[in-house]
C-alpha positions in Angstrom: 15.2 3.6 -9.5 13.2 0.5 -9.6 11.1 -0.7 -12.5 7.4 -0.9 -13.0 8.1 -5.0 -12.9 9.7 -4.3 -9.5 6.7 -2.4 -8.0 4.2 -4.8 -9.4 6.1 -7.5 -7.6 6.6 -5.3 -4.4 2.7 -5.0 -3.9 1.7 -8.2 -4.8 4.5 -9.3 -1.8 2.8 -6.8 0.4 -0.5 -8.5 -0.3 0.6 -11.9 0.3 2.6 -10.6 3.5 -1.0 -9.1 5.0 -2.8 -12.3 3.8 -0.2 -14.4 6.0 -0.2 -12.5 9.0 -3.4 -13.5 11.0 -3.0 -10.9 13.1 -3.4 -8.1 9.9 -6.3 -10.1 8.5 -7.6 -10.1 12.1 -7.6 -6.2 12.2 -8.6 -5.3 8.4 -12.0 -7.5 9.5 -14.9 -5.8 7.5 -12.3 -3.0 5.9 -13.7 -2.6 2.6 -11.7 0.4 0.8 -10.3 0.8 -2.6 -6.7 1.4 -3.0 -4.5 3.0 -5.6 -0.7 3.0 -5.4 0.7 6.1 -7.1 4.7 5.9 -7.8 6.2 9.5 -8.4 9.2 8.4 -10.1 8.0 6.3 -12.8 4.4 8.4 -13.1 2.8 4.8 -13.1 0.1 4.0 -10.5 -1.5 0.6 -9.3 -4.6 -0.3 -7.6 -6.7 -3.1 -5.5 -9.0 -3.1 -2.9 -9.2 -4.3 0.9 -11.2 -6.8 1.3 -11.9 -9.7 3.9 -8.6 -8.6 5.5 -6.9 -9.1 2.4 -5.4 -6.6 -0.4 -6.6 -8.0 -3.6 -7.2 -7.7 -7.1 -3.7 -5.4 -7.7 -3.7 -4.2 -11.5 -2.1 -1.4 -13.5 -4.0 1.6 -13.5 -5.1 4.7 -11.5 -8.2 4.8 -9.5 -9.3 8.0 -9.6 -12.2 7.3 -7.2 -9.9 4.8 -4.4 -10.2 5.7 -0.8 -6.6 5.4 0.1 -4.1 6.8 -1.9 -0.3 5.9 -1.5 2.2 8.0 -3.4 5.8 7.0 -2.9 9.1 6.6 -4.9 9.8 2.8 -6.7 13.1 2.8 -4.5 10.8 3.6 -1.1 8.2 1.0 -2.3 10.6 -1.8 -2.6 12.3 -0.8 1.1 8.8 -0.4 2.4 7.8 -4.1 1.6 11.4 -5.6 2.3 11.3 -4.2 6.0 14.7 -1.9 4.8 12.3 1.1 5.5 10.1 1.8 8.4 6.7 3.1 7.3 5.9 5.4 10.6 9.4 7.1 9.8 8.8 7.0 5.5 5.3 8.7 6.7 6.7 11.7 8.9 9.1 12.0 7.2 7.7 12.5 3.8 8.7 9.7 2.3 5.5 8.2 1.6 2.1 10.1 1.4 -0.9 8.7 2.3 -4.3 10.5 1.3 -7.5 8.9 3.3 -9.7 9.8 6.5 -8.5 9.7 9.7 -10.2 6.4 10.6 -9.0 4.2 7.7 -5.6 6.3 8.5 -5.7 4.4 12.5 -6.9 1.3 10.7 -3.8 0.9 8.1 -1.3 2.1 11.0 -1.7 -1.4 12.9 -0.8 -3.1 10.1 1.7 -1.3 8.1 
């Protein structure tokens, strides 16, 4: 299990990973939604928001009222963000949960 240190880190890589791929920026163009992070095994969540084709402003905390909700396992966070763990495969298969509408769902597929 990872820590709440680990997770912290894991997101803020995955924000810096979209922000550095022009092609991601490119495709979250005017996708303004609020995000919280929810990680089952350390009952801890996190949260930003999409903005400008960037994920910013990640803090500690649950967002009762975010748009997208992710709910995942530390380990499956940390493989997620490292590439160990295809997200397509973690999502049918259970391994991460994502709660939003279908568009913002088509919207995060091309860049996850």
């Amino acid at each position: 299990m990872a820590t709440i240190d680990e997770c912290r880190t894991a997101l803020e890589q995955f924000a810096e990973n979209l922000s550095s791929n022009p092609k991601s920026v490119r495709k979250l163009q005017g996708f303004q939604r609020s995000l919280a992070a929810d990680i089952t095994d350390l009952s801890v969540s996190f949260n930003g928001k999409f903005d400008q084709g960037k994920l910013t402003g990640i803090t500690d905390g649950d967002n009762p009222d975010a748009e997208i909700r992710m709910i995942t396992s530390s380990d499956n966070l940390l493989k997620l963000v490292a590439g160990e763990l295809d997200f397509m495969k973690a999502f049918t298969g259970g391994q991460v949960k994502i709660k939003a509408n279908m568009m913002d769902l088509m919207k995060l597929r091309g860049v996850l």
